[in-house]
C-alpha positions, 0 to 999 in steps of 0.5 A: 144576918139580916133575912131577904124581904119577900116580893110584894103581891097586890091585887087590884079590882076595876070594872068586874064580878071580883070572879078572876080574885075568888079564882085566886082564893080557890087554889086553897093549899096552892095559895098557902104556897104563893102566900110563903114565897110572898108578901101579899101586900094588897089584897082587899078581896082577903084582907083589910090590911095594906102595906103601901108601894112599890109592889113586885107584880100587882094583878089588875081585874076588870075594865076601865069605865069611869074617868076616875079609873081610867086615873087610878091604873095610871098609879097602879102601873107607876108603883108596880114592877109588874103588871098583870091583868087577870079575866076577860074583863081586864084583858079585852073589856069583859061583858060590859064591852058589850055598851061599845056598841051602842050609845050609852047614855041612852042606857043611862038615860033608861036606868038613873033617875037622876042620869047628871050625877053619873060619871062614866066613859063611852067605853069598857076597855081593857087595862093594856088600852091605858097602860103597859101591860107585862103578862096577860092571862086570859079567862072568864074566869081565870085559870087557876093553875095559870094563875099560879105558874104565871106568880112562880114565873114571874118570881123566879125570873122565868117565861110563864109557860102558857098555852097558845092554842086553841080549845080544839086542841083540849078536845082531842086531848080529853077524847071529845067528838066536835061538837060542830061537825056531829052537831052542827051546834055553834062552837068558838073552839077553833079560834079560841085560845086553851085554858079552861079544859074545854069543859063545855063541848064536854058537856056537848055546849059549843066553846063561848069564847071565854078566853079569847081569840088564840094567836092568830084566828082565822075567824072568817073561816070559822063563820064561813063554815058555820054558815055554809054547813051549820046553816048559821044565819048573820046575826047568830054569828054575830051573837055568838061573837059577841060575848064575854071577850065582844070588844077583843080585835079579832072577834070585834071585827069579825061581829061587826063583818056580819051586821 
């Protein structure tokens, strides 16, 4: 009796820190589950060894900055099942979205001796603005426990069971006093979607902004409020939306509504 062959994992790396990957090695005995139900086919973060293609789910880190990769996640997306981008770099551009904003190749100019022998787009977009994207998980980095139901779902044929509301919503699951009205501290809490616990208003640090606009954030409102009674002035508005999801819709229009 012949015995089912297990579904085929990779892991693919673009423009990033290779953090939302060490996310994966960090589930430890987690990881030892997924790597029975699964063949993890390609992983060069773990392992030197490669089986060829097609792949049932392939997750994609980092952002697209260069022609040659703007080529290679065409591939990606042709022998893969699924396609999972995993970060903020994969899903809205990461930090180095940061360069949509200015001319890069006067960065380029500033830093290369030799700028001619650099190939590199305008842009850091997300993995989604190049190809159809299946499930996107959000995170600077990952969550590890999302990473692992989002495997199982996706296995078992199942919708991921992800949470879409905001880092408001964690605080008052942990019991933490809002940093924003006690404080007046800056905090992206209300129009960022959940995930990391809310480790940072914990820590009475006002939310980043890690993972991303939540569904439908009302981010004229937040500035509103920031500036009415937190006394925020335009540029910090602009700073603090501009960080490691700066090129993500919602938070891009809302930077550039204060320049």
């Amino acid at each position: 009796m012949s015995v089912a062959a297990k579904p085929k994992l990779a892991v693919y790396k673009f423009a990033s820190c290779d953090g939302c990957q060490l996310s994966l090695l960090d589930c430890e005995d987690e990881l030892l589950a997924v790597a029975g139900e699964v063949e993890i086919a390609n992983f060069p973060e773990a392992s030197r060894a490669v089986t060829p293609g097609p792949y049932d789910v392939s997750l994609v880190e980092g952002s697209i900055t260069t022609p040659h990769d703007a080529e290679r996640i065409k591939q990606v997306r042709k022998e893969s099942r699924f396609v999972v981008t995993i970060g903020a770099c994969a899903t809205a551009g990461g930090i180095q979205a940061l360069r949509n904003f200015k001319d890069v190749r006067e960065f380029i100019s500033l830093v290369y001796a030799k700028p001619e022998y650099i190939q590199t787009l305008a842009t850091s977009t997300a993995i989604a603005d190049h190809i159809p994207v299946d499930f996107e998980l959000r995170g600077c980095p990952i969550n590890k426990y999302q990473l692992i139901e989002l495997i199982s779902a996706l296995l078992r044929g199942r919708k991921p069971n992800i949470p879409k509301h905001s880092v408001c919503m964690e605080c008052k699951l942990r019991g933490t006093v809002c940093v924003t009205v006690a404080q007046g501290t800056m905090c992206l809490g209300p129009v960022t979607q959940a995930g990391c616990g809310a480790i940072c208003p914990a820590f009475d640090r006002g939310c980043y902004g890690c993972f991303g606009p939540k569904e439908t954030p009302n981010t004229s409102s937040l500035s509103a409020w920031l500036k009415d009674n937190g006394g925020k002035s335009p540029d910090e508005l602009v700073r603090a939306f501009r960080g490691f999801n700066a090129w993500a819709e919602a938070f891009r229009k809302e930077s550039e509504a204060h320049e």
